[in-house]
C-alpha positions in Angstrom: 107.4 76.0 80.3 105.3 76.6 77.2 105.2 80.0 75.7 101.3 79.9 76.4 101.9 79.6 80.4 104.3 82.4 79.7 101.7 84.8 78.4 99.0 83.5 80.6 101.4 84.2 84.1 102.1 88.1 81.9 98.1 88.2 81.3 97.8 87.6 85.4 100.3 90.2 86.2 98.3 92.9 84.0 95.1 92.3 85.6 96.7 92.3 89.1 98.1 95.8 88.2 94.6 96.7 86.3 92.7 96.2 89.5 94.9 98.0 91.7 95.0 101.0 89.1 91.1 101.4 88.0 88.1 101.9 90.4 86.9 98.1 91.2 83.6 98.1 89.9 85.0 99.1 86.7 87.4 96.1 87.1 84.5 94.0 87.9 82.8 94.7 85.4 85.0 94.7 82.0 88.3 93.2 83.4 87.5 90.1 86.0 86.0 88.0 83.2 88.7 88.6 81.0 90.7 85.3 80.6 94.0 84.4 78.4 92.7 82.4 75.5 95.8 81.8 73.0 99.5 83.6 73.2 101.8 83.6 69.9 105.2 85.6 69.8 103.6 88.8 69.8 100.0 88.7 69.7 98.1 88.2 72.8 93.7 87.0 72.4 91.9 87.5 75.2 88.6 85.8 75.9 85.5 87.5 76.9 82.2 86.1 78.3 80.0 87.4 76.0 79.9 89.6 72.3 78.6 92.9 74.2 81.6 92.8 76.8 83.9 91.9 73.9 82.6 95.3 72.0 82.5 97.4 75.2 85.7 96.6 76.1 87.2 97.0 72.5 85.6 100.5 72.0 86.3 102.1 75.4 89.4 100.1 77.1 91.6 98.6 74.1 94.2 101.3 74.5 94.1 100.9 77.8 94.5 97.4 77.9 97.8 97.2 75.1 99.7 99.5 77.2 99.7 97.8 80.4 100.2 94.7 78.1 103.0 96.5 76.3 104.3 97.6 79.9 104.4 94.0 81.2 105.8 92.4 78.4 108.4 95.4 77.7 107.3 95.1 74.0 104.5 95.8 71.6 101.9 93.5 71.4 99.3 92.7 69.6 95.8 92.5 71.5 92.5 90.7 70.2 89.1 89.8 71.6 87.1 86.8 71.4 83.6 85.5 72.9 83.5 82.8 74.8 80.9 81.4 72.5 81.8 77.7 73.4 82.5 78.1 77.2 79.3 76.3 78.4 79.4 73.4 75.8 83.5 72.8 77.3 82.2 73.2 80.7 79.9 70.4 80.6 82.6 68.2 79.5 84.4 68.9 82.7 84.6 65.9 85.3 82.4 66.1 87.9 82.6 65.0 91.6 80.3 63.5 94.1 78.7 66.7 94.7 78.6 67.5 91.4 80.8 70.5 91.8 83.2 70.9 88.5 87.0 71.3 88.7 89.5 72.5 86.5 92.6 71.9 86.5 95.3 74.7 86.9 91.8 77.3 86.6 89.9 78.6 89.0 87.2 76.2 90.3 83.7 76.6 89.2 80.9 75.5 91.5 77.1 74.9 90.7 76.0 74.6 93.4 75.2 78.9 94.5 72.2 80.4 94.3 70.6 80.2 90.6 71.6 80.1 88.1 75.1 81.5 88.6 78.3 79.8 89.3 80.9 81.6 91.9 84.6 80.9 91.8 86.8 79.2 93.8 90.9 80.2 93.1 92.2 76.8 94.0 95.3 78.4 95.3 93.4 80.2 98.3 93.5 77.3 100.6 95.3 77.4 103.9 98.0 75.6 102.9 99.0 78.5 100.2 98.5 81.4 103.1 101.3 82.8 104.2 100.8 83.1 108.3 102.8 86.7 110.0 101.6 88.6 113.1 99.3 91.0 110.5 97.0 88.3 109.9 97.9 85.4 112.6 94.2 86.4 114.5 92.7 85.8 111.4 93.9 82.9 109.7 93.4 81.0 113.2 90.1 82.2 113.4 89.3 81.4 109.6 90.6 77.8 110.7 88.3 77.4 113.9 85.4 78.4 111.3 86.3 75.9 109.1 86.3 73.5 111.4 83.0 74.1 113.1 80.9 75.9 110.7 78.2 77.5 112.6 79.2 76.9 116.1 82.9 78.6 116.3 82.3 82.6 115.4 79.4 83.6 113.3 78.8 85.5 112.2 82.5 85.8 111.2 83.6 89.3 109.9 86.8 90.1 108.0 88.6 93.4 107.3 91.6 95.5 106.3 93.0 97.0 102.9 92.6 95.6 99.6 94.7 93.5 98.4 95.8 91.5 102.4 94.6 88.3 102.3 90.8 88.7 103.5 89.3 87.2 99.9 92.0 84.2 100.2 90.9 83.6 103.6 87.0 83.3 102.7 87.8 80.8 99.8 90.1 78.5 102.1 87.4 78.5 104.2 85.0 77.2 101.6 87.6 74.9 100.5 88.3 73.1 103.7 84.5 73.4 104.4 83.8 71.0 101.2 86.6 68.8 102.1 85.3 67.6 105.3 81.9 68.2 104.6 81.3 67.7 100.8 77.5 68.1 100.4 77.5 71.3 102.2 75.6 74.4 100.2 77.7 77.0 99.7 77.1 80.8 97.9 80.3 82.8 98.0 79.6 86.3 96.1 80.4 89.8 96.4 77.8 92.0 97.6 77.4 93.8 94.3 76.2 90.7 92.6 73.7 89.9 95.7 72.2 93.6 94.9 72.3 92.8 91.2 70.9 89.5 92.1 68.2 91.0 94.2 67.2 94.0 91.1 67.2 90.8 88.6 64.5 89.5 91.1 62.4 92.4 91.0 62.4 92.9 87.5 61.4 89.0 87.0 59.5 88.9 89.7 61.4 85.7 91.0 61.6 86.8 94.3 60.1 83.7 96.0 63.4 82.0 94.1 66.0 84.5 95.1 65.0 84.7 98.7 65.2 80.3 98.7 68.2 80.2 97.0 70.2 82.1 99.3 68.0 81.2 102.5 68.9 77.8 102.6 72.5 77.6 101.7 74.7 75.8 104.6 77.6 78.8 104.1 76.9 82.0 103.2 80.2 84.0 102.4 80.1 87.4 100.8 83.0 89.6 99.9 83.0 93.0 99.9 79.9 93.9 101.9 80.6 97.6 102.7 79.0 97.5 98.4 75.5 97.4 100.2 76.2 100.9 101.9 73.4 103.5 101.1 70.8 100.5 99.6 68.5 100.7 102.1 66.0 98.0 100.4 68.6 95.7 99.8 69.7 95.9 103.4 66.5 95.3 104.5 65.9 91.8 102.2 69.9 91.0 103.1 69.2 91.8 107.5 66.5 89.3 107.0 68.2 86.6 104.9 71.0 87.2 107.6 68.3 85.7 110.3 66.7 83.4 108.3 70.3 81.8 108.4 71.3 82.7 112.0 68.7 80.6 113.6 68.9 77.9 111.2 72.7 77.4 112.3 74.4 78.2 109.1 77.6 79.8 108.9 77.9 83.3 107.8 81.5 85.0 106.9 81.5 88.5 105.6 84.4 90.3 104.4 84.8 94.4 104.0 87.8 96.7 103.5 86.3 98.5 107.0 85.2 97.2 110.2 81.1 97.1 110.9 80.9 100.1 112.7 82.6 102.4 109.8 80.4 101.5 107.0 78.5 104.6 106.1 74.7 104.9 105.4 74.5 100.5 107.0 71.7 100.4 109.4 72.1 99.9 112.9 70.7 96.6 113.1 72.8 95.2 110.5 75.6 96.8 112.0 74.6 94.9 115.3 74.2 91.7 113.7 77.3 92.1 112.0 79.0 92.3 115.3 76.9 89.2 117.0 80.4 87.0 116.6 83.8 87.8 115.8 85.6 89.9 113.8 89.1 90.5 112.9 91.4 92.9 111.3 94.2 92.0 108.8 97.2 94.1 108.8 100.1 95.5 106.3 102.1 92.6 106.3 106.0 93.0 108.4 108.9 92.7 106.0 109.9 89.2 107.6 105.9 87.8 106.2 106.4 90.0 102.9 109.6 87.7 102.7 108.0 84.4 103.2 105.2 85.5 100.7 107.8 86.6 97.8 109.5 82.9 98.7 106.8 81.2 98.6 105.3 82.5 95.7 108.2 82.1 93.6 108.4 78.7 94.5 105.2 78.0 93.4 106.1 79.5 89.7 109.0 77.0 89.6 111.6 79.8 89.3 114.7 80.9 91.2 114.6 85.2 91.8 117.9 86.6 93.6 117.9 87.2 97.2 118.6 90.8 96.6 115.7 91.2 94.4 113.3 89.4 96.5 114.6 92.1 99.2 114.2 94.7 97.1 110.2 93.7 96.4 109.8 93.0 100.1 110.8 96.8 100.7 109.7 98.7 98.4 105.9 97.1 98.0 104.2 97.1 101.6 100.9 97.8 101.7 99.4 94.9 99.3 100.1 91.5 99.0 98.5 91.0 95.4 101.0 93.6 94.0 103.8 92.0 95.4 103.2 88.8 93.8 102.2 90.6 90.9 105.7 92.2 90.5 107.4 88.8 91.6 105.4 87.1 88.8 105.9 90.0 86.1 109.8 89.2 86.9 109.7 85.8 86.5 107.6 86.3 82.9 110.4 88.7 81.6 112.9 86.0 83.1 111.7 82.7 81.0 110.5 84.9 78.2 113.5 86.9 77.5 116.2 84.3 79.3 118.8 87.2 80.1 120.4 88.6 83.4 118.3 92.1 82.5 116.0 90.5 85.1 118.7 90.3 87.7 119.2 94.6 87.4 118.0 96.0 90.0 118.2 99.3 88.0 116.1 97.3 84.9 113.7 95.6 87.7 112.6 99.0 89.1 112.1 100.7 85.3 109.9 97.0 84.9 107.9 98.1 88.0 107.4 101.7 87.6 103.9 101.7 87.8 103.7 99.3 90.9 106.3 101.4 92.7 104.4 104.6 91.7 101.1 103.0 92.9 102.8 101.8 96.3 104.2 105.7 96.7 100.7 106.8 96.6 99.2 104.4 98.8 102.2 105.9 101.5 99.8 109.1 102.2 100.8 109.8 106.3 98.5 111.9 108.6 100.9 114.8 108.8 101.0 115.5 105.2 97.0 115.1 104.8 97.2 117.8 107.9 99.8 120.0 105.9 97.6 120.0 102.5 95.0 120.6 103.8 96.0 123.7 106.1 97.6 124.5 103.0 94.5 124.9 100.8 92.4 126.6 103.3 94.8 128.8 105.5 95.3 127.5 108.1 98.1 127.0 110.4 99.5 123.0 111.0 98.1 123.6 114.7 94.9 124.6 113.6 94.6 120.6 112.4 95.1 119.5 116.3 93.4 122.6 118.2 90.4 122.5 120.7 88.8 125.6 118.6 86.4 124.8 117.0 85.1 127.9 114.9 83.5 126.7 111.4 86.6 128.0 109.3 88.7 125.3 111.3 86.1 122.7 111.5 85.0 121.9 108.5 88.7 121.8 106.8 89.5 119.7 110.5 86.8 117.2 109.3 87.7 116.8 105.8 91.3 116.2 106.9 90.0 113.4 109.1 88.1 111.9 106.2 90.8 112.1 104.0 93.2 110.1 106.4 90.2 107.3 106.7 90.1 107.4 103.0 94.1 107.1 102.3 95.6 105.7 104.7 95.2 102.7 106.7 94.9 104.2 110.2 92.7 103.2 112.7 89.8 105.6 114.2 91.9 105.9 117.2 94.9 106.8 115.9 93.5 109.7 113.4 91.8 111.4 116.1 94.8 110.8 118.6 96.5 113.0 115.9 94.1 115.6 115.7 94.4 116.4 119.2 93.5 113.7 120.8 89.9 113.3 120.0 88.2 109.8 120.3 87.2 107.5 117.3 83.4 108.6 117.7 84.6 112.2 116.8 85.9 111.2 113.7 83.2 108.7 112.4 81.5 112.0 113.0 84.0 113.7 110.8 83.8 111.3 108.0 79.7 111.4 107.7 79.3 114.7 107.8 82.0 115.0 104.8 80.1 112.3 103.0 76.4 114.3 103.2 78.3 117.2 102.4 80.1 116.0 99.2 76.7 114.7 98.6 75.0 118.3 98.4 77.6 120.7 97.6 79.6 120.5 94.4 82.1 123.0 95.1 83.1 121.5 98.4 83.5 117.8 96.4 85.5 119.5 93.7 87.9 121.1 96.3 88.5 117.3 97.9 88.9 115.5 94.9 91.6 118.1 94.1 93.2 117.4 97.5 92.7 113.6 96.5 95.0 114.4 93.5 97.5 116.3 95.1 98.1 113.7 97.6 98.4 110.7 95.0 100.8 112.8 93.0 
């Protein structure tokens, strides 16, 4: 393997461990664009899509980005930023298929035809063939297959959730990818719901409405990541709860994707909510350690290298709660591996000074119920009980709700089984909870600082 593939699998690993580490629209923003141009021994140059990105990110993130570089690579590097001056010229040179959708080999696939001007991207490793199939996500993945299949007629709209980092994205693009397959002049838009809002503003501004709303109203798929973004944009929600009809009775397919089910999106309208829930939708779960297994094998298979049993055991316990940081640590080991071509990589001692922050990350993310209960009692003094009690005076309610919301917030609980644990309460009590700690961080400082120091002390 060259020394560029090398650097470009190391450059994969740090953004995999950027965007579980920075809040996502940050990462969206500065990082996501961010590609491996050229890799020399010791020098890293990353391209950027355009001169302002490339100066942004150079004044505000460079130190940033040449220690997590410096961390993967277990050296220093040296890191550089260039434009992507020439990016449209190479593009045009691409091939082109039938539908005149462009493909790029061993890169993600870029498709013209989404609404605009803008292309969306297709990994061409998120088909179904490249998902890994365990009970978390079994409901899912067949379900994702049946819409596939039958756009339009099987489950739509189709609604995906769960945790970051579990599948749900790979799911939507295998579902665009088998869609094309068997149906290769289908329209499809796959974007996150941030770029439909800035999509929408861009139309306002340019008064290109009349554009906008055809672009995305007479697509055959509409798939759109992330849709919990829209929360709180009530004029957005109303243009997106009409583009959702406009495609509805035509018979398109719609597949939405959030990190929450319908019903616990904050500040979504009721109607949209409704809508949401007109077909199916599914959850995906942690993965068991027998799937986080099959993904580690699998995935190392697919980089062409062999990893110890024991280490692949050692990832599969150690990193449960997100799928992408488990293949990011099984990719950062098998960089180190062809780069530095010792046994170092066969330590588990050395592997788990490697993954310090990944570890450190999935110790955070490893919050339980009972210690949200305890910090919070804690900080208001209150007694553990107090957390579970049928009293309900104001000096135990409020701190009861903000535990609640802090348990929907870090951990990966259901509705049901947060308020089982605060004394049995049902899930409608604690959507309660959550809302009324969202207005309230809203209008009072002092109570936002308190929970963001409670955030803190729980991470730590």
């Amino acid at each position: 393997m060259s020394n560029f593939s090398i650097q470009s699998d190391l450059w994969e690993s740090v953004k995999n461990n950027l965007r579980n580490s920075i809040p996502e629209d940050v990462f969206n923003t500065w990082f996501s664009d961010l590609s491996c141009a050229k890799a020399e021994d010791g020098k890293i140059v990353l391209n950027a899509p355009n001169e302002f990105a490339a100066l942004w990110i150079e004044s505000n993130y460079m130190g940033l980005l040449g220690e997590r570089i410096n961390m993967a690579a277990g050296r220093r590097v040296h890191v550089s930023i260039e434009t992507c001056q020439n990016a449209s010229a190479e593009a045009e040179q691409l091939p082109k298929s039938e539908t005149g959708n462009r493909f790029q080999a061993e890169k993600p696939v870029q498709k013209k035809n989404s609404p605009g001007t803008q292309q969306f991207v297709l990994n061409p490793k998120h088909t179904f063939e490249h998902f890994v199939v365990g009970k978390s996500n079994e409901h899912a993945h067949a379900a994702a297959m049946g819409v596939a299949r039958v756009p339009g007629h099987a489950y739509n709209p189709f609604f995906i959730y769960g945790g970051t980092g579990l599948g749900k994205t790979h799911l939507m693009q295998a579902i665009a990818h088998s869609i094309l397959q068997s149906k290769p002049h289908a329209t499809i838009a796959y974007v996150s719901s941030e770029k439909f809002f800035n999509e929408y503003i861009n139309a306002i501004q340019e008064n290109s409405f009349a554009a906008f709303r055809k672009n995305y109203r007479s697509v055959d798929i509409l798939l759109i990541d992330d849709i919990q973004f829209l929360s709180g944009k009530q004029a957005c929600q109303e243009e997106f709860f009409h583009t959702f009809n406009d495609l509805y009775e035509r018979g398109s397919q719609i597949v939405l994707a959030s990190d929450r089910p319908p019903v616990e999106i904050s500040k979504l309208s009721e109607r949209l909510i409704s809508r949401f829930q007109w077909g199916l939708t599914v959850d995906i779960q942690i993965p068991d350690f027998e799937t986080r297994l099959a993904i580690l094998q699998k995935k190392a298979k697919s980089l062409g290298v062999y990893i110890k049993p024991e280490i692949i055991d050692f990832l599969a316990e150690r990193i449960t709660c997100n799928i992408r940081s488990l293949e990011g640590a099984l990719t950062r080991i098998s960089s180190f591996a062809q780069i530095f071509q010792d046994d170092r990589h066969d330590d588990l001692e050395y592997i788990e000074r490697m993954l310090a922050d990944i570890l450190q990350d999935e110790a955070r993310s490893k919050v339980t119920i009972q210690i949200i209960q305890e910090k919070v009692a804690e900080r208001y003094g209150l007694q553990l009980a107090d957390m579970s009690s049928k009293r309900r005076p104001a000096k135990i309610a409020l701190p009861r709700q903000i535990a609640m919301y802090l348990c929907r917030q870090l951990t990966s609980h259901s509705l049901q089984e947060i308020g089982e644990a605060f004394g049995g309460r049902d899930h409608g009590t604690v959507i309660h909870a959550c809302k009324s700690v969202e207005n309230i961080i809203e209008q009072k400082p002092d109570t936002r600082l308190a929970i963001q120091h409670l955030v803190n002390k729980l991470s730590r």
